[in-house]
N, C-alpha and C positions, 0 to 999 in steps of 0.2 A: 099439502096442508093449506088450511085456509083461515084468512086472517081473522081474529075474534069479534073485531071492529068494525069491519067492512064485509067479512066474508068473501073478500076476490083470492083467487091465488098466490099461493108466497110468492111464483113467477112474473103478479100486474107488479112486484113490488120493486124500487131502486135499491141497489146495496147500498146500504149508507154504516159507516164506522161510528157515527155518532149516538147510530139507534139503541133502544136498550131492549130489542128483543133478541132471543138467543142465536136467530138467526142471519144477524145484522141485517135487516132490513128497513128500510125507511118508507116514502110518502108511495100511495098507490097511484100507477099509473094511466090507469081507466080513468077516459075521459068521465069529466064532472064528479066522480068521486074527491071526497073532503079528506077523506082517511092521510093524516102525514106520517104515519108511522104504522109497520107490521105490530100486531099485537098479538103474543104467543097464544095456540089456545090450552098449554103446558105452562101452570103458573111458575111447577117447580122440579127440577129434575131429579129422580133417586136416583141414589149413585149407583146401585144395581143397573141401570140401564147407559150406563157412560163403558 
């Protein structure tokens, strides 16, 4: 998946617990990218899919 924000992979991204995407992920780690947070491109999950 890739992030809404940045478009790098959930993979450039740190696990962080603090973050509020569903996949806890936080700041990207590609040099010079701004991005501090994964940003879901799944605003909202139906519970059919859980």
């Amino acid at each position: 998946m890739h992030c809404k924000k940045c478009h790098h992979t959930d993979e450039a991204h740190r696990p962080s617990e603090k973050s509020s995407s569903l996949l806890k992920l936080g700041a990207c780690q590609i040099p010079d990218c701004p991005c501090n947070q994964y940003m879901d491109e799944i605003s909202q999950i139906d519970e059919e899919l859980m």
